[in-house]
DSSP file (Angstrom, degrees, kcal/mol; ACC not computed):
  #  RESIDUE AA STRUCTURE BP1 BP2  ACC     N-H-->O    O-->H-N    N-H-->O    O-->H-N    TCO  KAPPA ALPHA  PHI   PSI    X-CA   Y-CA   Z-CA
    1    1 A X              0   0    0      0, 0.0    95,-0.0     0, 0.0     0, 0.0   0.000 360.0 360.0 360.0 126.2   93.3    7.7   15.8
    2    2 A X        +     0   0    0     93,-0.1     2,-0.3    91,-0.1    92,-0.3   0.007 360.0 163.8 -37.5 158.8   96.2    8.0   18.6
    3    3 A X        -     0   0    0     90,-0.2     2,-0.5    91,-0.1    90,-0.3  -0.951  21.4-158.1-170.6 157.4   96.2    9.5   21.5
    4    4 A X        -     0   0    0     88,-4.2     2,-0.8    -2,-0.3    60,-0.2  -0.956  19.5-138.6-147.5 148.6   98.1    9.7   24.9
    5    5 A X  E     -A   63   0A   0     58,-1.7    58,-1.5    -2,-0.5     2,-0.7  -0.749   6.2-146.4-106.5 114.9   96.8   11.0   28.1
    6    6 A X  E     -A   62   0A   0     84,-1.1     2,-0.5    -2,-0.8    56,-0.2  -0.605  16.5-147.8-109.5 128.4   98.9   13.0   30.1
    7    7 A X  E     -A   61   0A   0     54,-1.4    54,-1.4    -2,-0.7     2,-0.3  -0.683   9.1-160.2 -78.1 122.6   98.0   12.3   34.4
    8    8 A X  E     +B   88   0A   0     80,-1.5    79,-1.2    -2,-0.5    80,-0.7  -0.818  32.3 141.4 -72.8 146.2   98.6   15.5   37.0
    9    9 A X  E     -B   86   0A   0     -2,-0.3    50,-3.6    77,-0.3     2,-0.5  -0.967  47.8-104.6-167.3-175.9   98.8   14.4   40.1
   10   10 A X  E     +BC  85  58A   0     75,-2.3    75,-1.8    -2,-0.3    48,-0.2  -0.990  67.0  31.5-118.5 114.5  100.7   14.8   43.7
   11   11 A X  S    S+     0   0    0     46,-2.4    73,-0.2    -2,-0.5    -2,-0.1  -0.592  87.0   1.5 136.6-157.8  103.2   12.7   45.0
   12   12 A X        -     0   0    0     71,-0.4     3,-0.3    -2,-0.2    68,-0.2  -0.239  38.5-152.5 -83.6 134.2  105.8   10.6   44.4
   13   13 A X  S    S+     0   0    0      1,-0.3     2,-9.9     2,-0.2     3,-0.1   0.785  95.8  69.2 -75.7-109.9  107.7    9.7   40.6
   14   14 A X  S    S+     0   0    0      1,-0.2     4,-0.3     3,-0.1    -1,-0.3   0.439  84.8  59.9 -19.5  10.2  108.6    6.8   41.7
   15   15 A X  S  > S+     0   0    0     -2,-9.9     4,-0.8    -3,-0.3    -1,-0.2   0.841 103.0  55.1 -67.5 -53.6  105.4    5.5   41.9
   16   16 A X  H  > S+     0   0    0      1,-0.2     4,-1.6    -3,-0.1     3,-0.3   0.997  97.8  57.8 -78.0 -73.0  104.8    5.9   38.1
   17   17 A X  H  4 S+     0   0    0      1,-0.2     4,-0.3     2,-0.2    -1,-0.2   0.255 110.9  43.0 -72.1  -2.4  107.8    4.1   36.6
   18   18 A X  H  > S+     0   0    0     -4,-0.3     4,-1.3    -3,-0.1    -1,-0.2   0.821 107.0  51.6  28.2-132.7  107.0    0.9   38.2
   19   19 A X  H  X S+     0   0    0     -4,-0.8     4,-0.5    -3,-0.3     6,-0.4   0.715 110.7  53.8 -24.7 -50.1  103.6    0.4   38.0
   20   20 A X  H ><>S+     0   0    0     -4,-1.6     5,-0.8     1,-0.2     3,-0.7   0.960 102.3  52.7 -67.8 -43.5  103.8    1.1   34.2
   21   21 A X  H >45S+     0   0    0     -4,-0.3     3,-0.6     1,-0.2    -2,-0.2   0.889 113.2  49.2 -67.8 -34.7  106.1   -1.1   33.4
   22   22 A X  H 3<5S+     0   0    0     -4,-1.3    -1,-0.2     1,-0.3    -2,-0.2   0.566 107.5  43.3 -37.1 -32.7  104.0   -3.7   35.2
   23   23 A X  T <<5S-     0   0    0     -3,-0.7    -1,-0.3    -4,-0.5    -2,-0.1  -0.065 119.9-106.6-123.5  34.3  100.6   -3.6   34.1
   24   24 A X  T < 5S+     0   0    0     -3,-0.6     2,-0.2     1,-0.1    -3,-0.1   0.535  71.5 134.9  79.9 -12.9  102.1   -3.2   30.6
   25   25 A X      < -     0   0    0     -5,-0.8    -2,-0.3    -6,-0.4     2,-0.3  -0.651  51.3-120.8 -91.4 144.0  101.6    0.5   29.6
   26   26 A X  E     -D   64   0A   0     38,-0.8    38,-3.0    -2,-0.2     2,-0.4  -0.613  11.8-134.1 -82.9 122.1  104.5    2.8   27.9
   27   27 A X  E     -D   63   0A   0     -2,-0.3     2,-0.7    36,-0.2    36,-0.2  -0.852  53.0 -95.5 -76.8 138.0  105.5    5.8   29.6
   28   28 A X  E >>  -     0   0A   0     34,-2.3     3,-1.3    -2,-0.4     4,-0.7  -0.491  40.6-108.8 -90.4 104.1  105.4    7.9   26.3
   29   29 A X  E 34 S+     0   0A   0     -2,-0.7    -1,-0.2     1,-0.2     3,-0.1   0.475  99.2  13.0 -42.0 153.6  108.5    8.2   24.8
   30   30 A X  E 34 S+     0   0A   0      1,-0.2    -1,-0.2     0, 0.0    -2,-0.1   0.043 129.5  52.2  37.1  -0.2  110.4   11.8   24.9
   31   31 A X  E <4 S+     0   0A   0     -3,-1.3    -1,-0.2    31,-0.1    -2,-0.2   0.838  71.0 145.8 -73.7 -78.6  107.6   13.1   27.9
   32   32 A X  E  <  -D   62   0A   0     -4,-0.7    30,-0.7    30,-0.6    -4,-0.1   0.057  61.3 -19.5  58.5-172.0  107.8   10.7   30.1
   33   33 A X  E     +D   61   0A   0     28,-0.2     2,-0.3    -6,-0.1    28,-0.2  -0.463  69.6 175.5 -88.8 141.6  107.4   11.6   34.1
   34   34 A X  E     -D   60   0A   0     26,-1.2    26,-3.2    -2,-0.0     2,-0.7  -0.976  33.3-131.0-149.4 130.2  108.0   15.5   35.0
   35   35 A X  E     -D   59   0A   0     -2,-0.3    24,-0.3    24,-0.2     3,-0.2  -0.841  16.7-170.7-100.0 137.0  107.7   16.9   37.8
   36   36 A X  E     -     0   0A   0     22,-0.8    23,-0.2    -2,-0.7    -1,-0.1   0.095  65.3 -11.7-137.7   1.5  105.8   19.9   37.1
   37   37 A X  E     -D   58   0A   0     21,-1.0    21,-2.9     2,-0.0    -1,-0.3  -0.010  46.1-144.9 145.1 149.0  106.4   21.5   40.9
   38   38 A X  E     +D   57   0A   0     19,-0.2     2,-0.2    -3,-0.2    19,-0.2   0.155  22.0 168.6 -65.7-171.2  107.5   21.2   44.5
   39   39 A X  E     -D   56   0A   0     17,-0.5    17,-2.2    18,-0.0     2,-0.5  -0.628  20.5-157.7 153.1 163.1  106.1   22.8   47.8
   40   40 A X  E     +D   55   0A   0     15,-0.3     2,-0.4    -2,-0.2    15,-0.3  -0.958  21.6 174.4-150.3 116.1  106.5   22.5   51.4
   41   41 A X  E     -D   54   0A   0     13,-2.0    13,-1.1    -2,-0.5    -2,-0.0  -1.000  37.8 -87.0-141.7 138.6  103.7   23.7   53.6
   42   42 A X  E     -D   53   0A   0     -2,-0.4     2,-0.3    11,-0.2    11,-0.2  -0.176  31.6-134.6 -77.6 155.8  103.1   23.6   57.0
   43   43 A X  E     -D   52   0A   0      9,-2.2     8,-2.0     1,-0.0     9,-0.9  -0.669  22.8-167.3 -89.5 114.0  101.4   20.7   58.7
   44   44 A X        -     0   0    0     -2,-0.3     2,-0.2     6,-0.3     6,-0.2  -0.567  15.8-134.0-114.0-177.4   98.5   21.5   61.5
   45   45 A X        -     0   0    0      4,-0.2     3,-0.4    -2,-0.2    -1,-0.0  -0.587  50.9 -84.7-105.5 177.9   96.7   19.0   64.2
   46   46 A X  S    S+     0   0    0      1,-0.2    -1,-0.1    -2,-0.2    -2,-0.0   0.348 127.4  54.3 -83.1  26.5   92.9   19.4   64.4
   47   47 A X  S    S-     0   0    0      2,-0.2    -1,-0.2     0, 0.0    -3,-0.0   0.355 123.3-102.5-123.2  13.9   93.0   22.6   67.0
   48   48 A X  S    S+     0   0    0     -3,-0.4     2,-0.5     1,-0.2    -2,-0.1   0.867  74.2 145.2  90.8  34.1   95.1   24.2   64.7
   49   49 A X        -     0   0    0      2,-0.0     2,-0.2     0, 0.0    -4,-0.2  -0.902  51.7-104.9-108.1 110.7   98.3   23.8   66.3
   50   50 A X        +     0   0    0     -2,-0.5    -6,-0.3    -6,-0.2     3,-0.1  -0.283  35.0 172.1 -47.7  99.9  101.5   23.3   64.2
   51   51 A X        -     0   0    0     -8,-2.0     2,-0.3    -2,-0.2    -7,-0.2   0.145  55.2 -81.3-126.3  18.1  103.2   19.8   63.9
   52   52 A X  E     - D   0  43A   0     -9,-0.9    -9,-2.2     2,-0.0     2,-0.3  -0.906  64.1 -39.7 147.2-146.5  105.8   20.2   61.4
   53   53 A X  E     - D   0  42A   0     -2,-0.3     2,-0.6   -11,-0.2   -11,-0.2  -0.874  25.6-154.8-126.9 160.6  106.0   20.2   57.4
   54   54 A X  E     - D   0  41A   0    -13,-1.1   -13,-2.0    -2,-0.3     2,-0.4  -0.956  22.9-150.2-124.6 109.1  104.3   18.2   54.3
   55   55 A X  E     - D   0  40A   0     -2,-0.6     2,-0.4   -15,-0.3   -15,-0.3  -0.733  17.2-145.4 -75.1 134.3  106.7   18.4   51.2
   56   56 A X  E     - D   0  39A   0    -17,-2.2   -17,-0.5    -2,-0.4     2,-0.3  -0.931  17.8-169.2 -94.4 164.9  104.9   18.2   47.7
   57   57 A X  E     - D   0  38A   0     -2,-0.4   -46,-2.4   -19,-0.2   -19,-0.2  -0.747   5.8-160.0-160.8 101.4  105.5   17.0   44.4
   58   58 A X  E     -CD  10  37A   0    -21,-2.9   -21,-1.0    -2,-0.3   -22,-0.8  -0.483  16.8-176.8 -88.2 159.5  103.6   17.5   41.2
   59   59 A X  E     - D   0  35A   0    -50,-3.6     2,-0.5   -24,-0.3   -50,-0.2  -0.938  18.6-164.9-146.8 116.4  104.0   15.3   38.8
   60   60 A X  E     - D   0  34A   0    -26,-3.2   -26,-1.2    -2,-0.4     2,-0.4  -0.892  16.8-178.7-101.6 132.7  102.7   14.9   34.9
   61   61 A X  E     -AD   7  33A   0    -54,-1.4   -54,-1.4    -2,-0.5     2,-0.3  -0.848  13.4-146.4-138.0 110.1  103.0   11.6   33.4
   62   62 A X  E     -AD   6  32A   0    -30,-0.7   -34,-2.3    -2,-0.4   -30,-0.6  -0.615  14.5-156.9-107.5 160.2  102.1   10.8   29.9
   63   63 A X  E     -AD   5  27A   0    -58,-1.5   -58,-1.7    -2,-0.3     2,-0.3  -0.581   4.6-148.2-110.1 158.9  100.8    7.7   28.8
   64   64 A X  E    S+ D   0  26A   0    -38,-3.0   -38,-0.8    -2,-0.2     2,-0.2  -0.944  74.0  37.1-141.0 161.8  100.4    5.4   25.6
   65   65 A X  S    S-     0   0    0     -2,-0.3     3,-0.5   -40,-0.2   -60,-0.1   0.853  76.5-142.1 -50.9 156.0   98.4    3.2   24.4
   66   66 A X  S    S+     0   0    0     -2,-0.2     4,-0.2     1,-0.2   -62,-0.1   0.279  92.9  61.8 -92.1   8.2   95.5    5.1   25.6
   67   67 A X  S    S+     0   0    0      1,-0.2    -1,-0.2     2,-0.1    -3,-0.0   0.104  98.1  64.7-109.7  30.0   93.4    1.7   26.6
   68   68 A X  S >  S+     0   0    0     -3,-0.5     3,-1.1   -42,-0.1    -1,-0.2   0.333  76.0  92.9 -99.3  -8.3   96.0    1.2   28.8
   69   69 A X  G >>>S+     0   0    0      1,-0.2     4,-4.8     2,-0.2     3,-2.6   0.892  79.6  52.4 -67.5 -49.2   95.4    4.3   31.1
   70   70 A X  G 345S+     0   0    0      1,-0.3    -1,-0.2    -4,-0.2    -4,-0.0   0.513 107.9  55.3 -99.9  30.3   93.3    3.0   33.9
   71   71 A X  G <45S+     0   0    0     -3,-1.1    -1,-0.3     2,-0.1    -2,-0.2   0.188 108.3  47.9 -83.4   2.4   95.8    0.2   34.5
   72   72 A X  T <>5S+     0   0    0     -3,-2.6     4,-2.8    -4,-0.1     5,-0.3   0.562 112.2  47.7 -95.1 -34.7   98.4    2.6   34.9
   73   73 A X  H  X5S+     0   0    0     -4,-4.8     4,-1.2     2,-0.2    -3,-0.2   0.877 117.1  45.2 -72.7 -26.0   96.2    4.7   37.2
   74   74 A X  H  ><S+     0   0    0     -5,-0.5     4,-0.6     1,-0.2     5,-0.3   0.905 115.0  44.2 -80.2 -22.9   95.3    1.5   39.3
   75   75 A X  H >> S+     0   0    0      1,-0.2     3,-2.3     2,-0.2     4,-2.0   0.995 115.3  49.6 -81.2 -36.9   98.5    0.3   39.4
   76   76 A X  H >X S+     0   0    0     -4,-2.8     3,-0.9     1,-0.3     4,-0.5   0.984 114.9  43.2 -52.7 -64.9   99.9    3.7   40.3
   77   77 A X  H 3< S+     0   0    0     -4,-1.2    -1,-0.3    -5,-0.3     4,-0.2   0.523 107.9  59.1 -54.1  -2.7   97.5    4.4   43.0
   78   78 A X  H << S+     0   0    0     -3,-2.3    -1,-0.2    -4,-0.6    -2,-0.2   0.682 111.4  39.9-111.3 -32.6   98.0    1.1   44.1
   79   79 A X  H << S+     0   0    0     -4,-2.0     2,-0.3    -3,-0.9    -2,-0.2   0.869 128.2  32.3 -55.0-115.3  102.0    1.9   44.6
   80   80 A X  S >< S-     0   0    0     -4,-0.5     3,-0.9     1,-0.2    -3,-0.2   0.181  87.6-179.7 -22.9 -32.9  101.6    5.2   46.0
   81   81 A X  G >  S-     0   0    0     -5,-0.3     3,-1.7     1,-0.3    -1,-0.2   0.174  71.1 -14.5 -23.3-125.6   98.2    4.6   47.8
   82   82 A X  G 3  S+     0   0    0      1,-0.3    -1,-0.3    -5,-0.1    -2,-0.1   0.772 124.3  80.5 -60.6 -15.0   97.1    8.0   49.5
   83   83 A X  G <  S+     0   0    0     -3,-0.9   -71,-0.4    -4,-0.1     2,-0.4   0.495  90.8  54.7 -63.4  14.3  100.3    9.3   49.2
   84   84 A X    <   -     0   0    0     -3,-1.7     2,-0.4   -73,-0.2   -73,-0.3  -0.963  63.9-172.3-131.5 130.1   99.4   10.1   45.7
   85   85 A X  E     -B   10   0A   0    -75,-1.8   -75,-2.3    -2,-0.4     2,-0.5  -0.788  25.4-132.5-167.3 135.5   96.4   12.1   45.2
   86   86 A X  E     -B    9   0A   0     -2,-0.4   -77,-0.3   -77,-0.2     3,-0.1  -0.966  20.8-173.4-127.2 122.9   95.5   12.3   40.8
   87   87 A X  E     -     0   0A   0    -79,-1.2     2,-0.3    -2,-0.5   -78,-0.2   0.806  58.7  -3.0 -91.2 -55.7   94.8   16.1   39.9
   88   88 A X  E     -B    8   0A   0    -80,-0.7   -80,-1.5   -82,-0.1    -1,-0.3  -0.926  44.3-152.5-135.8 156.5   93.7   15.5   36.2
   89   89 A X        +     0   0    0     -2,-0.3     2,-0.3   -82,-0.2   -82,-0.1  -0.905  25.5 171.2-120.6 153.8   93.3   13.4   33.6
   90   90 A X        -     0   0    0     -2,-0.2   -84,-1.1   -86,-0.1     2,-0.2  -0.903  19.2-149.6-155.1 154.2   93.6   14.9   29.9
   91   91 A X        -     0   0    0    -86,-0.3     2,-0.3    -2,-0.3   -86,-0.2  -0.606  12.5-169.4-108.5 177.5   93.7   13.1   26.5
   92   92 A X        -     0   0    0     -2,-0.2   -88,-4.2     3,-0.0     2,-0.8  -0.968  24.4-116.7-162.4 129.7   95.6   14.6   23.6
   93   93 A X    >   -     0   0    0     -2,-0.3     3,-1.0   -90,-0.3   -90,-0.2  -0.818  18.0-142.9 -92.7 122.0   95.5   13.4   19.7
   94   94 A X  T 3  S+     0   0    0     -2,-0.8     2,-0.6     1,-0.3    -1,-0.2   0.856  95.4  16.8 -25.4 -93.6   98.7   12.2   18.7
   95   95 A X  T >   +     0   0    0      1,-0.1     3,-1.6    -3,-0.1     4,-0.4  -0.798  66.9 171.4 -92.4  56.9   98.3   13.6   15.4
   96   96 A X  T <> S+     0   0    0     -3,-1.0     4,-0.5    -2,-0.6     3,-0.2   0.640  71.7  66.7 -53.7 -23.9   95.4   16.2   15.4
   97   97 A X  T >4 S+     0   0    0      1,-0.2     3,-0.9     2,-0.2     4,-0.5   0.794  91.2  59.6 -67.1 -25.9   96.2   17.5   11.6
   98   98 A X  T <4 S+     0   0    0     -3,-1.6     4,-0.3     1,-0.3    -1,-0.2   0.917 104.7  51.0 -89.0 -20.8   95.2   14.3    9.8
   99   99 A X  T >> S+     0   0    0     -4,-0.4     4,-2.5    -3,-0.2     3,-0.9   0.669  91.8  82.7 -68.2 -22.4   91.7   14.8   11.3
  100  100 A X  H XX>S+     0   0    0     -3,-0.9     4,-2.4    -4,-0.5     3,-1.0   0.972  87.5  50.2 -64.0 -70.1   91.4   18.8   10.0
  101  101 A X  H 345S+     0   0    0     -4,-0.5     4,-0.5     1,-0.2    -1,-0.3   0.597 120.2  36.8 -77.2   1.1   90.2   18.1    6.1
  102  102 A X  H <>5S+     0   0    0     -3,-0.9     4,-0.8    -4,-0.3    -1,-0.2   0.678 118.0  52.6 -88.2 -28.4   87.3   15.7    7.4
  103  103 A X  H <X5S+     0   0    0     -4,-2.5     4,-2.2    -3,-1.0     3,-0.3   0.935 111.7  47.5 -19.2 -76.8   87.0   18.2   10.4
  104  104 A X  H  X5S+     0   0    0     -4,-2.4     4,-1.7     1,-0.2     5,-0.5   0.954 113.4  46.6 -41.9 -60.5   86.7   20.8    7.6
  105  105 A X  H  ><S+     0   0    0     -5,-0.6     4,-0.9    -4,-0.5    -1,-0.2   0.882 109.4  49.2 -67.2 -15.1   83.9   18.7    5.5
  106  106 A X  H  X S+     0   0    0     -4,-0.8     4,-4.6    -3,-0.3     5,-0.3   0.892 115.1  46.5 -91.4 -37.2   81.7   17.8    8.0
  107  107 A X  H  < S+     0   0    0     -4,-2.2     4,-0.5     1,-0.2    -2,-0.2   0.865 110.8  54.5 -36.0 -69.5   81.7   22.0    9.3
  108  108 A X  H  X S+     0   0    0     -4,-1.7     4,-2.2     2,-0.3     3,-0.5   0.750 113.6  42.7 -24.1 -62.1   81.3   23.0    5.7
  109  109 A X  H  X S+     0   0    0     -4,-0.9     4,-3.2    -5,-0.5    -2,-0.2   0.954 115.9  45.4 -84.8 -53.2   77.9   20.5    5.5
  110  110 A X  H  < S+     0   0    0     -4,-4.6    -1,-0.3    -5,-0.2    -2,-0.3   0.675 111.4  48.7 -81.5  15.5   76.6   21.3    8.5
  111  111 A X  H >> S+     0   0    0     -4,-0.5     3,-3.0    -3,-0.5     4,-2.5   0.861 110.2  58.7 -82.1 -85.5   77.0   25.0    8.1
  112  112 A X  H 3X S+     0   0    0     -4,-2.2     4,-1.4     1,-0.3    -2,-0.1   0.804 105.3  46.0  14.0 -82.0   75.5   24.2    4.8
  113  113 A X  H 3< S+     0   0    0     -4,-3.2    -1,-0.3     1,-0.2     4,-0.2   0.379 112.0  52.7 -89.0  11.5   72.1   22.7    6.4
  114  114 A X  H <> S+     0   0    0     -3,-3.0     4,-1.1    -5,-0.2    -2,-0.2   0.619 111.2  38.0 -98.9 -28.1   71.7   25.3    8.7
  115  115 A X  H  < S+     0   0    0     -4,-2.5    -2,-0.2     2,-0.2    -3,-0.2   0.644 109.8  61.8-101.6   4.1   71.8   28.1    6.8
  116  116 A X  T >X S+     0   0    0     -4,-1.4     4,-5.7    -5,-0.3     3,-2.4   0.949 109.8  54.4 -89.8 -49.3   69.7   26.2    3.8
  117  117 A X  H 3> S+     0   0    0      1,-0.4     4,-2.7     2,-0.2     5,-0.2   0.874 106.7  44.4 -32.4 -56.0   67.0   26.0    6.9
  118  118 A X  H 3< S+     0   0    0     -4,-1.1    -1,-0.4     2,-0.2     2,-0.3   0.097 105.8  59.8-102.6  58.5   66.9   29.2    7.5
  119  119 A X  H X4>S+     0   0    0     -3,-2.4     3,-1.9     5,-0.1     5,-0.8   0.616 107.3  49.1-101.2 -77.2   66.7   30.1    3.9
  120  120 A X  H ><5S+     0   0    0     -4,-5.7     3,-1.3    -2,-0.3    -2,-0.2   0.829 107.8  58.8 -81.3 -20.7   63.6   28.2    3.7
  121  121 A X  T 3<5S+     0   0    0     -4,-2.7    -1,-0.3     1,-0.3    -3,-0.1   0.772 118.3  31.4 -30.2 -34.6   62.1   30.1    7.1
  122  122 A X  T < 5S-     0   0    0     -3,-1.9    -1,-0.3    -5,-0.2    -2,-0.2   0.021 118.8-101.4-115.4  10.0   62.4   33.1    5.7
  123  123 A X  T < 5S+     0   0    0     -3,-1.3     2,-0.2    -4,-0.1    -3,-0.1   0.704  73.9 120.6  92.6  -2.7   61.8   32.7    1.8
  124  124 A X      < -     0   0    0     -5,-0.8     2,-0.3    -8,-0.1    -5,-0.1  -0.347  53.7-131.4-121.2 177.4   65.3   32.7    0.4
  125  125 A X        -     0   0    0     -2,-0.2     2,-0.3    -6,-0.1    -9,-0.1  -0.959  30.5-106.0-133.8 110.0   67.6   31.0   -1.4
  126  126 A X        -     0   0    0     -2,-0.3     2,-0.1   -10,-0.1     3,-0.1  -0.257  33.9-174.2 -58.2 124.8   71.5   30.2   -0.6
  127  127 A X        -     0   0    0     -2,-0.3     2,-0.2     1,-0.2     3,-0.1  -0.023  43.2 -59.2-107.4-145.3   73.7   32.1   -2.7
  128  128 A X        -     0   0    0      1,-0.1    -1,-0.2    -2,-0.1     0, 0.0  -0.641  64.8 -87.8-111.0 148.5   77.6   31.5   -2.5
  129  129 A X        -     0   0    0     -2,-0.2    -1,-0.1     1,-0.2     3,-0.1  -0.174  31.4-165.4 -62.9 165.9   79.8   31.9    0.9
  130  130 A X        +     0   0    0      1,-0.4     2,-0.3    -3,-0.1    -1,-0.2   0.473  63.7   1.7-109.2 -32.5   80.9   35.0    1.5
  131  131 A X        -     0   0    0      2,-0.0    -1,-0.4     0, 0.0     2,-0.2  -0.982  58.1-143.1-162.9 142.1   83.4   34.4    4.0
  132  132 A X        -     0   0    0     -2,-0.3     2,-0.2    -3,-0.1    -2,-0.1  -0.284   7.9-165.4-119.0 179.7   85.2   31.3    6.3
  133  133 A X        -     0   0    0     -2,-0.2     2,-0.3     2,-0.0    -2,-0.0  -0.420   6.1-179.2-131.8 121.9   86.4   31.3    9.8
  134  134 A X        -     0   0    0     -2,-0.2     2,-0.8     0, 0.0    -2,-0.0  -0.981  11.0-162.3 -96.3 113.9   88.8   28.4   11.4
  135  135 A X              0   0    0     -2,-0.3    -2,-0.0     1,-0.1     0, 0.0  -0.794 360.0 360.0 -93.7 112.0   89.4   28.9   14.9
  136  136 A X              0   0    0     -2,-0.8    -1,-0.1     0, 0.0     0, 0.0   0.717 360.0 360.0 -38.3 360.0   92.9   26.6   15.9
């Protein structure tokens, strides 16, 4: 199964498009780098004194193949160094529907062998569902 892992992070896009192309990993076609929001907040010394302003810049960038990921984070981080600071990682199945009817069967079976358990705990017998639930 597919999958693409989409990075949060702080600091600078140019960083990302780069890097990927380098250590071989696809930025994932129609995503691709977003910046996902600015800010500007002031900048203190250590007595707490004001020395100017620090611009941010968040940035999601998903990736594919997904054994390609932590060559895109090294190489990124390796670009960028601290100026880029990695918020999240999340993976994401390409194509989560073809996984639902084997999803389905294995739910179904263990549902199955749990309630045939407590059947036999108590003395009873399984009789026919009554009722389903699928939560998206």
């Amino acid at each position: 199964m597919t999958s693409t892992w989409t990075v949060r992070c702080v600091g600078p896009v140019r960083s990302w498009v780069p890097c990927t192309r380098r250590c071989g990993t696809q930025v994932s076609p129609g995503s691709g780098v977003r910046t996902d929001g600015v800010g500007v907040h002031p900048g203190y010394d250590g007595s707490g004194q004001p020395r100017g302003y620090q611009s941010t810049q968040g940035v999601s960038v998903v990736l594919a193949p997904d054994d390609q990921v932590e060559a895109a984070l090294t190489a990124a981080l390796a670009v960028a160094g601290d100026a880029l600071a990695v918020l999240g990682l999340e993976q994401a199945l390409v194509d989560p529907l073809a996984l639902a009817p084997s999803a389905r069967a294995r739910a179904v079976e263990g549902a199955r062998v749990k309630a045939t358990h407590f059947a036999d705990l108590v003395g009873a017998r399984l009789g026919p569902v009554r009722w389903e639930l699928e939560h998206p």
